[in-house]
C-alpha positions, 0 to 999 in steps of 0.5 A, spaced: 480 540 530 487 536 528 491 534 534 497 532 533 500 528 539 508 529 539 515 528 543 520 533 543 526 528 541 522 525 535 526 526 529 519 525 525 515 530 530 521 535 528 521 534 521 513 535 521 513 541 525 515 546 520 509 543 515 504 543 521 506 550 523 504 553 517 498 549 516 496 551 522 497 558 520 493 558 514 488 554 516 486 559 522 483 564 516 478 558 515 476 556 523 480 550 523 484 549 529 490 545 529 493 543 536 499 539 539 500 534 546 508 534 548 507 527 551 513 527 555 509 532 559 502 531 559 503 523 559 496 521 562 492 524 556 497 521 551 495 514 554 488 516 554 488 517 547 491 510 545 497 514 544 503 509 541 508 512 537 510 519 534 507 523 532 500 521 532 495 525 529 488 525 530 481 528 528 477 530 534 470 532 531 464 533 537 468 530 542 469 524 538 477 522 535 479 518 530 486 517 526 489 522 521 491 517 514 493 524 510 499 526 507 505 530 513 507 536 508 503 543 508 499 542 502 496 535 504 494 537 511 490 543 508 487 539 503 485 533 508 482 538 514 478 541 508 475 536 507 474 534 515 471 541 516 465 540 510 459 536 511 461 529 506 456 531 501 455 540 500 449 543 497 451 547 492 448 552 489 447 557 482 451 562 487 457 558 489 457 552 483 464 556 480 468 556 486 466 549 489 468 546 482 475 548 483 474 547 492 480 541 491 485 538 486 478 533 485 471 535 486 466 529 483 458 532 483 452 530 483 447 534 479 440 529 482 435 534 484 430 533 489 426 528 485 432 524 482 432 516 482 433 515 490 438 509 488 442 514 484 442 519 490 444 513 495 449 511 490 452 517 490 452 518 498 455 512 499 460 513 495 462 519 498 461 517 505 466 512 504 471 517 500 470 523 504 477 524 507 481 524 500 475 529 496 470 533 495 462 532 494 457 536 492 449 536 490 446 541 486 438 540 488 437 545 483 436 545 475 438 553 475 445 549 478 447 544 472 444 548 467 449 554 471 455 550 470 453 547 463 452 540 466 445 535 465 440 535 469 441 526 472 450 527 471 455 527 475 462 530 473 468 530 476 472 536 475 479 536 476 485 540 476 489 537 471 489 533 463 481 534 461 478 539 466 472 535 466 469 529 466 461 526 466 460 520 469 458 515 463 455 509 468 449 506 471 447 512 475 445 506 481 452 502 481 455 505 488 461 500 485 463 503 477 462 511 480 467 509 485 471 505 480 470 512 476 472 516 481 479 513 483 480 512 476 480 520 473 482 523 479 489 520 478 493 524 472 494 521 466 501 520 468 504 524 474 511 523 479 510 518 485 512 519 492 510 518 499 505 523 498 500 520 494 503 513 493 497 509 497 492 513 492 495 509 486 496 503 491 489 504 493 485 504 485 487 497 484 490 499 477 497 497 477 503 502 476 507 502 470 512 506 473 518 510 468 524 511 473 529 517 471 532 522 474 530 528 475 534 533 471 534 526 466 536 529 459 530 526 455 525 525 461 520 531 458 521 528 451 519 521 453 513 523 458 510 527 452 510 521 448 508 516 453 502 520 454 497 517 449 501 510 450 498 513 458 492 514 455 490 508 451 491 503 458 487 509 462 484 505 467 488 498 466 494 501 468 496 507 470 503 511 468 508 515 473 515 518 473 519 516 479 526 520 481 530 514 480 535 517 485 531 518 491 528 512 491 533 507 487 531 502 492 524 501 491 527 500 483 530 494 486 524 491 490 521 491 483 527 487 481 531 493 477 538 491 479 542 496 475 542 503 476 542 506 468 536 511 468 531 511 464 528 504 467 520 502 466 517 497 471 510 494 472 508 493 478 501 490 480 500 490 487 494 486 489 497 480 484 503 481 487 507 482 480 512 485 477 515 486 471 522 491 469 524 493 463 532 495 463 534 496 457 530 501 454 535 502 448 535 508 444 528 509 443 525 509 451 519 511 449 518 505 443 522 499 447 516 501 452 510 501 447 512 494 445 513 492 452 506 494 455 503 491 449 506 485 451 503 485 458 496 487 456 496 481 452 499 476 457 505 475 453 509 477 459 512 472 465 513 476 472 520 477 475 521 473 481 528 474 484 530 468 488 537 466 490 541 459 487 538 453 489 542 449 494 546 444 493 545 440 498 540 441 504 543 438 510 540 442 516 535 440 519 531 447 517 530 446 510 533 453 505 528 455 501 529 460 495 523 462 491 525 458 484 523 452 489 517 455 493 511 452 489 514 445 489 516 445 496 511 448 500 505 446 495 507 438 495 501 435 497 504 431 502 507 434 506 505 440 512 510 446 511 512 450 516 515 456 513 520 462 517 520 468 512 525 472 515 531 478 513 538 477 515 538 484 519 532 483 523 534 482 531 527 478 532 529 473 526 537 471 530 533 471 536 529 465 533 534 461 530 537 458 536 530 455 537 528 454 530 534 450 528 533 446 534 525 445 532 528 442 525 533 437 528 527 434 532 522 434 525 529 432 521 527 424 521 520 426 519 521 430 513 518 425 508 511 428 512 514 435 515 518 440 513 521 445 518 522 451 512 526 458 512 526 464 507 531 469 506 525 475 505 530 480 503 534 476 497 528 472 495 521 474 491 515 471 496 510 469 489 504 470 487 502 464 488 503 464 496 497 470 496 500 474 500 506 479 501 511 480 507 509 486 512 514 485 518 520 479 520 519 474 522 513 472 519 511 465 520 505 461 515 503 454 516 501 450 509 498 443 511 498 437 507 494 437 501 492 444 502 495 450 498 493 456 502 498 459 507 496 460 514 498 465 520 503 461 526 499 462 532 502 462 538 509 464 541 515 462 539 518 457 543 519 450 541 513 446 545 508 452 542 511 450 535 511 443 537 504 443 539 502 448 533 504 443 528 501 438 532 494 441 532 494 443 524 498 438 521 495 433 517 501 428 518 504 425 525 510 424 527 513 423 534 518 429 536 522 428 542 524 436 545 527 433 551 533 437 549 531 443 547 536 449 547 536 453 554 535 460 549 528 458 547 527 461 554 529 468 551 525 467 544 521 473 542 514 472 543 508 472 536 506 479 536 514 482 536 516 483 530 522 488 525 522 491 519 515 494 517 513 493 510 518 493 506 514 491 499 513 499 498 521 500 499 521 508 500 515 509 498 
């Protein structure tokens, strides 16, 4: 059963409701129950569940509960609770083969019968426990069941609703880790339009995203998806091609360092080294100036773009203004302890914390020669590949010590003698810092696990 627990003035709960409704009502011909807790009314049950925002959804199965992670329209919930209703592995039969082939969007199964290589069969279980909640399994126990669908005894296919209907699974039968690079891999279309919806699916591959942002009734869009299509095929599984409506999510096309709005435009992102690369000018050719482009990249001819604001002038506070171009060289000085605020202009939490931070600048003013009391403006400034991190939330405070190049999480609350006496446990160097005269607003200083703005690394996204 999906519960979802909601508050009627949630504008979010309002906007799922619709979807929710018919999904309910879809998947009662399946005995799948979909039901809803208004938490205004029914308060302690909310609370029982842990319940912290709206809506919260929820998979209770045998008394037990755990977090819904699927997509919010119709079709997705469907989808999902499909796939909660089956065992994570079924056993399909002569009978049912041709139907189960086409039970989801994606269906890997795995033709291993009952004296199959049992680390094959392991493999197989454990790749399947661990994806259950986004596709369907299946095990034909039977050689009438592979000879059925035109499959081998010892294969495992992946059969999906899109490009090549089928595709056999060429790796080490045994490697729990190529079947489920496999898998992430041919369940993604050769090239297909990004949203919120499946965004995390590509996020989650590992493979990064070349993404070909247009708008949607774009006079060359159809043209240039064709032709990018062998180019998409040619990088399958190293980079994996979508279209994105460049109108909806125009800010997603900035945060990838797009700074125009003339359509089409071409990025490269890869999420886990936190890069990325635009191409703006796309010319008369688009589908050529991207060829020449991506082959760039995959020969590593290509720098990732890093937004950063001018390097001041002159630094005359007492917290040090620092902007990307300069990252490497101020936090990674060998010599120096670093404590760096990441913050946006916007965030209430950030204004609240610059009384107390400016005054914790001033008292470490005469020791910069050994430590710098540092800030970022998040919002104008890339955070680089080499910091190994990305920001979720503001403010975001890391700690660099002397002779170290590994960033680590402030700990503690955000008042002048807890900073004071961070930098004084981890730091490599001493100083003497006199506090007496902190500023009386250190008193209303958030505490560490306040924070605004969630993750701004997806854009809209």
């Amino acid at each position: 059963m999906l519960v979802e627990f909601f508050a009627p003035w949630c504008g979010h709960c309002q906007a799922l409701a619709p979807h929710y409704e018919e999904a309910a009502t879809k998947l009662k011909n399946e005995s799948i129950k979909l039901a809803k807790v208004d938490c205004t009314e029914e308060e302690d049950l909310c609370a029982q569940h842990n319940v912290r925002g709206y809506p919260t959804l929820k998979v209770f199965r045998n008394g037990e509960s755990t977090e819904y992670n699927g997509p919010r329209k119709t079709d997705g919930i469907i989808s999902y609770m499909q796939k909660q209703a089956l065992p994570a592995i079924s056993t399909i039969s002569a009978d049912n083969i041709t139907d189960f082939k086409t039970k989801d969007k994606v269906v890997l199964v795995a033709y291993l019968g009952a004296d199959a290589d049992a680390k094959a069969v392991a493999a197989f279980e454990k790749v399947a426990n661990k994806n259950r909640d986004s596709f369907v399994f299946g095990r034909a126990l039977d050689a009438d069941v592979a000879s059925a669908a035109g499959a081998k005894n010892g294969d495992v296919v992946l059969y999906r609703a899109f490009d090549e209907p089928e595709v056999t699974y060429s790796g080490k039968a045994s490697d729990d880790e190529a079947l489920e690079k496999f898998l992430k891999a041919e369940s993604i279309p050769l090239i297909d339009e990004v949203g919120p919806e499946n965004f995390m699916a590509y996020a989650e591959a590992g493979v990064p995203l070349a993404y070909y942002f247009t708008e949607p009734d774009g006079a060359s869009k159809e043209a240039d998806l064709e032709k990018l299509k062998p180019l998409a095929k040619a990088h399958k599984g190293k980079l994996s091609f979508v279209w994105i409506d460049a109108v909806k999510f125009v800010n997603h096309a900035k945060g990838l360092n797009i700074q125009g709005e003339k359509w089409p435009a071409f990025a490269i992102q890869d999420i886990q080294a936190s890069t990325k690369f635009p191409l703006e000018d796309l010319g008369d050719d688009a589908a050529a100036a991207i060829e020449k482009f991506v082959g760039e990249y995959a020969a590593g001819k290509l720098e990732p773009s890093i937004k950063s604001e001018a390097v001041p002038a002159a630094q005359e506070e007492g917290v040090y203004y620092l902007v990307a171009d300069e990252f490497d060289k101020v936090v990674f000085d060998d010599s120096k302890d670093v404590l760096v605020e990441f913050y946006a202009p916007w965030c209430g939490h950030c204004k609240k914390l610059a009384p107390t931070y400016d005054t914790l600048g001033e008292a470490y003013r005469k020791a910069t020669d050994k430590i710098v009391i540092a800030k970022m403006d998040a919002t104008a400034n890339d955070v680089p590949p080499s910091a190994g991190f990305q920001v979720q939330s503001f403010p975001t405070i890391k700690f660099k010590p002397a002779g170290s190049k590994t960033l680590v999480d402030f700990e503690g609350d955000r008042t002048l003698e807890s900073f004071v006496d961070f930098i004084k446990a981890n730091a490599k160097n001493k100083a003497d810092v006199n506090i007496d005269a902190a500023n009386a607003s250190d008193a209303e200083a958030p505490k560490k696990d306040e924070h605004e703005g969630g993750g701004f690394k997806h854009e809209d996204l």
